[in-house]
C-alpha positions as CSV (number, residue, x, y, z in Angstrom):
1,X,12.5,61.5,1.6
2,X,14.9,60.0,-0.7
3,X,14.1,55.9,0.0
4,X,17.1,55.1,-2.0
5,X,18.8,55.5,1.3
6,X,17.6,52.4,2.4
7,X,18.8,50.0,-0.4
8,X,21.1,47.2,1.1
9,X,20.2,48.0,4.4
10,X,19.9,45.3,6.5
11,X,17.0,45.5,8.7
12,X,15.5,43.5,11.4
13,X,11.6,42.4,11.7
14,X,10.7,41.0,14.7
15,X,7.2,39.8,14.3
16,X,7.4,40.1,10.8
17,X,5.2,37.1,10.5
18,X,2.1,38.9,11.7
19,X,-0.4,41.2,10.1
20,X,1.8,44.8,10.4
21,X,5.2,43.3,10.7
22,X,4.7,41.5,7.2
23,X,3.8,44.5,5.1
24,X,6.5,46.4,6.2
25,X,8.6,43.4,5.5
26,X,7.0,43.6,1.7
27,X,7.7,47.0,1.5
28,X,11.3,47.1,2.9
29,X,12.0,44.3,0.0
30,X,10.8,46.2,-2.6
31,X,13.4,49.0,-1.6
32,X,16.4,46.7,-2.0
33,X,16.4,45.9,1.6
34,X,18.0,43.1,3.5
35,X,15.4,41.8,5.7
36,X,15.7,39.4,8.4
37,X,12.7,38.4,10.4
38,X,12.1,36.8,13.8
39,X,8.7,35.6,14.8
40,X,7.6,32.9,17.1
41,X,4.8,32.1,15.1
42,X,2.0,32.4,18.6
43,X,-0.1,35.0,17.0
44,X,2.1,35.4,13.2
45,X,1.8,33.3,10.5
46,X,4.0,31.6,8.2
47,X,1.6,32.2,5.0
48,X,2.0,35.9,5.3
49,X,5.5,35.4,4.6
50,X,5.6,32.9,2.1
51,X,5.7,35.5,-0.8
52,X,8.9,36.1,0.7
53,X,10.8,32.8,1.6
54,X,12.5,32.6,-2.4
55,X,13.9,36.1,-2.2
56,X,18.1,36.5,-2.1
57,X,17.3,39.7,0.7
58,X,15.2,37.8,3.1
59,X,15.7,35.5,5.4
60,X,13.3,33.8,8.4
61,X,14.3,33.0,11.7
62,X,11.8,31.0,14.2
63,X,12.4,32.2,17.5
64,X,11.7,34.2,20.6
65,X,12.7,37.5,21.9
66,X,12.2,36.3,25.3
67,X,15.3,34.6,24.7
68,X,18.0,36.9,25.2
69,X,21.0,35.6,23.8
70,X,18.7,34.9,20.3
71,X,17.9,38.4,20.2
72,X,21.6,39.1,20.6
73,X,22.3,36.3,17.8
74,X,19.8,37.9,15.3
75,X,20.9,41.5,16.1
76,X,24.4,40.7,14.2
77,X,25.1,42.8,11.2
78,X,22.2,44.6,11.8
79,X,21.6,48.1,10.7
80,X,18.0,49.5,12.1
81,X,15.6,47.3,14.2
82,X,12.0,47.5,13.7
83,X,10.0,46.0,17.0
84,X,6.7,45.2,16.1
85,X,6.6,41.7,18.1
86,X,4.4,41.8,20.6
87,X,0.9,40.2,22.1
88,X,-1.6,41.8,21.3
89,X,-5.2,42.3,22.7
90,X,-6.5,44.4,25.3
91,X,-8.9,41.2,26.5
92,X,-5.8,38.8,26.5
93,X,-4.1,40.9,28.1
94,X,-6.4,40.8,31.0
95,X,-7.2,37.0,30.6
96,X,-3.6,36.7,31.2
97,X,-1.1,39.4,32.5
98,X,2.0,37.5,32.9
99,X,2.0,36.3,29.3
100,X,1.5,39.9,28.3
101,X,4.6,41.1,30.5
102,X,7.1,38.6,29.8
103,X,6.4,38.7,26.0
104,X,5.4,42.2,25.7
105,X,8.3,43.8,28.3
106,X,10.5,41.2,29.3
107,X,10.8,40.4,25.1
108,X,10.7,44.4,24.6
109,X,13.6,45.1,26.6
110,X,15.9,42.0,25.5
111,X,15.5,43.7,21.9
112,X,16.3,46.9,23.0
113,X,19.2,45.8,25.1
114,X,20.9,43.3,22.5
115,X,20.7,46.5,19.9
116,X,22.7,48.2,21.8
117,X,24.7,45.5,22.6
118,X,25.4,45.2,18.8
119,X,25.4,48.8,18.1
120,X,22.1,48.9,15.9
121,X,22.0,52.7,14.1
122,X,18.4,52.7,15.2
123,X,15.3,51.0,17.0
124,X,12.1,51.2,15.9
125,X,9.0,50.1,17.7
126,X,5.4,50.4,17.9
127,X,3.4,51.3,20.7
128,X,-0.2,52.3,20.9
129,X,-2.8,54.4,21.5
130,X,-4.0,52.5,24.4
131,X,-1.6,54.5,26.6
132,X,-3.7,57.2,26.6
133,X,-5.6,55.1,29.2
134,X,-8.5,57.2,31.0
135,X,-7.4,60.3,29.4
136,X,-11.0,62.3,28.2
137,X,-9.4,65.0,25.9
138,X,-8.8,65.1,22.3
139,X,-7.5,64.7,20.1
140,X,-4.8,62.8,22.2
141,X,-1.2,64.6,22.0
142,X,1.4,62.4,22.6
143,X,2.8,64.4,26.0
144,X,-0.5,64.0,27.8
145,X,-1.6,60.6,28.9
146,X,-3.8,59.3,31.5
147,X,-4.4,56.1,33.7
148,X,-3.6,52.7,31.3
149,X,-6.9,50.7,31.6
150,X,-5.4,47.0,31.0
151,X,-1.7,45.5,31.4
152,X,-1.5,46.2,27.9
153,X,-1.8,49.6,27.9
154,X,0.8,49.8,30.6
155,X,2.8,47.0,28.7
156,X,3.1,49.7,26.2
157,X,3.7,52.8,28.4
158,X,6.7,51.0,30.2
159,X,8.3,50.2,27.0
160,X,8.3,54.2,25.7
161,X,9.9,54.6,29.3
162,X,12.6,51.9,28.9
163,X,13.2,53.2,24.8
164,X,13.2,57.0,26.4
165,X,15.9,55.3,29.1
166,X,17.8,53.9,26.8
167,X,18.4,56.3,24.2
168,X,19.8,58.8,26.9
169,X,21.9,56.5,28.8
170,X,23.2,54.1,25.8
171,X,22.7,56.8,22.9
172,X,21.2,54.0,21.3
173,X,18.7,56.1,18.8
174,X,15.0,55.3,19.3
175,X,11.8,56.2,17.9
176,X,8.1,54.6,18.9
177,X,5.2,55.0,16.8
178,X,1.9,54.7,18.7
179,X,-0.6,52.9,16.4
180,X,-4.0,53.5,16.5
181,X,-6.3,50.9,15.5
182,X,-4.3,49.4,12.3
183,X,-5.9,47.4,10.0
184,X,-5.6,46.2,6.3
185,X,-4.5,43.4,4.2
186,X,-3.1,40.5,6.4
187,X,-5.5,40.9,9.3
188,X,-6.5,37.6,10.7
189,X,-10.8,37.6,10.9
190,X,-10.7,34.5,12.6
191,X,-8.8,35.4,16.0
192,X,-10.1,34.8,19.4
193,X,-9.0,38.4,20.0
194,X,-9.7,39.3,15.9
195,X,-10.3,43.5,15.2
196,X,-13.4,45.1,14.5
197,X,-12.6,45.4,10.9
198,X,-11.5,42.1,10.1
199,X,-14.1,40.6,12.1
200,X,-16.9,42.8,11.1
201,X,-15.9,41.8,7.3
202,X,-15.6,38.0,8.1
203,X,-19.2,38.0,10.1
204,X,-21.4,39.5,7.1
205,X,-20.2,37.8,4.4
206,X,-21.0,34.9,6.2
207,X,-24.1,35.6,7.4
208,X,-23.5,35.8,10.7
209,X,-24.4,38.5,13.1
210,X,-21.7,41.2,14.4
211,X,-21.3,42.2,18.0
212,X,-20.8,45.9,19.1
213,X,-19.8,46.6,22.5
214,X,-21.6,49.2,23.9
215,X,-24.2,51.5,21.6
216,X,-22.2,51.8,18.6
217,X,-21.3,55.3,19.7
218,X,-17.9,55.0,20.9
219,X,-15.1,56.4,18.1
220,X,-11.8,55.2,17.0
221,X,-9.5,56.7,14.9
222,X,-8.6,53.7,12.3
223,X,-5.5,53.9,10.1
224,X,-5.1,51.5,7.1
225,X,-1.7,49.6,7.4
226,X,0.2,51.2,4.3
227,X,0.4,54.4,6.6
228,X,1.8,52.7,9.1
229,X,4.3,50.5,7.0
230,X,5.2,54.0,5.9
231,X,5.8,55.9,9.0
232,X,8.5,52.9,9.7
233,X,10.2,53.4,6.9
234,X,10.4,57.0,7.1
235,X,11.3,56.6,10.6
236,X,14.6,54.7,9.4
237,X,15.5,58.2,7.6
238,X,14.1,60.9,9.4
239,X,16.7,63.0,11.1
240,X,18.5,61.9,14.4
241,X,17.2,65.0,16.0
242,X,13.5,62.9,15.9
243,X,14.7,60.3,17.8
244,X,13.8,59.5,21.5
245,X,10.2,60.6,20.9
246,X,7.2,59.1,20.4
247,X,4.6,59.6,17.9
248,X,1.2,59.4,17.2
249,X,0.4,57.0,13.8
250,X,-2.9,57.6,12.7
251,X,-5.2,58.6,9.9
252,X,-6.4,61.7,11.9
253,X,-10.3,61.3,11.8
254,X,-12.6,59.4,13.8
255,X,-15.7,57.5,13.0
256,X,-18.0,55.8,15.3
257,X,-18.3,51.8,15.7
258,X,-21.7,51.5,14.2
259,X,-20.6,54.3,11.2
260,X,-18.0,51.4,10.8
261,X,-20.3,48.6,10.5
262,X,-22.3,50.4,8.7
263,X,-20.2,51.6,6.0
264,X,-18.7,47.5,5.7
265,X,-22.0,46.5,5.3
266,X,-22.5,48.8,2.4
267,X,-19.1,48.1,0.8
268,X,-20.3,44.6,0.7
269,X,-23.8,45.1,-0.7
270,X,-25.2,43.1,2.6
271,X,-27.0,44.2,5.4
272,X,-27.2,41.8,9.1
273,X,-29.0,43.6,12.0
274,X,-25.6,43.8,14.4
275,X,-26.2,42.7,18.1
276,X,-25.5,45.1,21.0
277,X,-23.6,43.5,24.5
278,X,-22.0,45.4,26.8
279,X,-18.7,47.3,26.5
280,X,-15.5,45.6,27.0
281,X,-13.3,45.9,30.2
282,X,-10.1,47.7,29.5
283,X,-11.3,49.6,26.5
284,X,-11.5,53.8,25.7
285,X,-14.6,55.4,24.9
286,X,-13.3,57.5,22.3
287,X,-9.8,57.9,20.3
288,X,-8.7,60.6,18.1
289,X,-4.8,61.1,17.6
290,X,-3.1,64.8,16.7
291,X,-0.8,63.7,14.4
292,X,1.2,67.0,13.5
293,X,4.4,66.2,15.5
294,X,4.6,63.3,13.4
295,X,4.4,65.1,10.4
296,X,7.0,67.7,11.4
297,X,9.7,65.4,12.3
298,X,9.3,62.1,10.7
299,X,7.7,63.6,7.6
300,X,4.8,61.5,8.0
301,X,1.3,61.7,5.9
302,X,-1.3,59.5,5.8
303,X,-3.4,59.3,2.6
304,X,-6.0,56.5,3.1
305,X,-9.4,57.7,4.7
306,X,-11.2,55.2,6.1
307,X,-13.6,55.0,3.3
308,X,-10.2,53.9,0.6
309,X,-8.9,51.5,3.2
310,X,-11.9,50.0,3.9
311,X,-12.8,49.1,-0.1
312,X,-9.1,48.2,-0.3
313,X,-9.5,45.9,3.0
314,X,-12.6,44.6,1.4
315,X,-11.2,43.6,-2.0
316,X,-8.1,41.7,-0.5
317,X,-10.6,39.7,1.7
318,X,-12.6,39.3,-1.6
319,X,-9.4,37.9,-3.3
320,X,-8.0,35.2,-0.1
321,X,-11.2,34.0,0.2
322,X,-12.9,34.2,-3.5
323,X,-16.3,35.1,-2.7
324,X,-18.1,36.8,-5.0
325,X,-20.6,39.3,-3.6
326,X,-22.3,42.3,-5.4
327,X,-19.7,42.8,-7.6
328,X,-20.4,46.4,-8.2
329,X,-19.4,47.1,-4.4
330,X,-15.6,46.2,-5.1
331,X,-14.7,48.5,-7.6
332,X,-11.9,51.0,-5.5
């Protein structure tokens, strides 16, 4: 794809404050992009920004998207949305279903609406894998989906309805991108509602034991964060005969939950007995994403197994936090 597209584009962010939304904010800069992000800060952070905040081409806006006539405001001028605001967490989501509609609906559609509204060229938002609910078969295909096992999941499935819905009746042109289990640089370890990865990482190297729900053999397919900042930004360029579809954004492998742990613990040179409990409410047994409809139409390709983005993971933790911990184990 010729990226040079892209330069002086001006681009929305909405949660580009959080853990995905910022790297795709620091990659969209570094193609001569105009970036404007809105983030309200609940579960983003101002310090994954603050790289940014001296740069001519960015600017940082604190606010909601359940407010409406904001969304409209920041939509001015605006030449592709990318969505990535949202509450995450299958657990909080549970814990508290209203919050997870208003923000995660309610706060989708206002963004959808207002880019039409202001005649955005494109919106771009993620979704996730979790709206493959109940569905057994893999790897998951993105036109079969089963039963969504937390308000979450169907958080997620109504918004690729309302994005399908909107793109035939407004010709606004949409695209989602189902994430599966993202992780990476920027991925706060210290959450109530923190990922396996992060948390995994942040329990052994400080000595504290890891819980695994379940027996350590249910599977995710994990995919390190530059492939997904890079399915958005192809998904800015790819051809308008991609749009209103969804796509599955993954590495394209699976590996089980104790493999995981495993394979942290001997990045990091430690090794802590994990705990087992039992498995979480809301959450698939297995995940594995076929991701060749993404590759045919928005040209994407993943290149980070889970082994590179793990030691890459590892050795950003290393580097925020500056502990120093068999040092042969970082090299990458």
């Amino acid at each position: 794809m010729d990226y040079s597209q892209l330069e002086n584009k001006r681009i929305l962010v909405t949660g580009g404050a959080g853990f995905i939304g910022s790297n795709i904010v620091k990659r969209l800069l570094d193609l001569g992009c105009y970036v404007k992000v809105l983030d309200n800060l609940i579960t983003g952070k101002k310090e994954n920004i603050e790289e940014f905040m001296n740069n001519d081409h960015f600017e940082f806006i604190e606010g909601d998207i359940r407010d409406f006539n904001l969304c409209l405001n920041v939509c001015d001028d605006i030449d592709y949305v990318l969505h990535e605001a949202a509450l995450g967490s299958v657990p909080r989501s549970i814990e508290n279903p209203l919050l997870s509609h208003d923000i995660n609906v309610n706060g989708f559609v206002n963004m959808l609406y207002a880019s039409v509204q202001k005649k955005v060229k494109r919106f771009i938002y993620a979704s996730s894998s979790s709206v493959y609910g109940d569905l057994e078969k893999l790897p998951k295909v993105e036109q079969e989906t089963g039963n969504p096992l937390s308000p979450y999941a169907l958080n997620k499935k109504v918004d690729e309805l309302y994005a399908l819905l909107f793109n035939k009746i407004y010709n606004i042109e949409t695209i989602g991108l189902r994430y599966f289990n993202v992780y990476g640089p920027k991925q706060d370890p210290k959450s109530k509602y923190a990922a396996v990865i992060p948390l995994f990482i942040n329990n052994i190297v400080n000595n504290q034991k890891s819980y695994i729900n379940g027996d350590g053999t249910n599977t995710r397919d994990f995919t390190y964060v530059q492939d997904v900042v890079n399915a958005n930004v192809n998904a800015c360029l790819a051809d308008s005969s991609s749009c209103g579809n969804v796509y599955n954004i993954a590495y394209g492998g699976r590996v089980t939950i104790q493999k995981l742990y495993d394979m942290i613990s001997e990045i990091l040179g430690i090794f802590i007995d994990p705990l087992y409990r039992e498995e979480r409410i809301g959450d698939i047994k297995h995940s594995n994403a076929d991701i060749q409809k993404a590759k045919e139409k928005i040209l994407y390709n993943p290149i980070y197994s889970i082994e590179e983005g793990l030691k890459k993971t590892i050795n950003w933790y290393k580097k925020k936090t500056n502990y120093e911990l068999n040092p042969k184990s970082w090299t990458v």
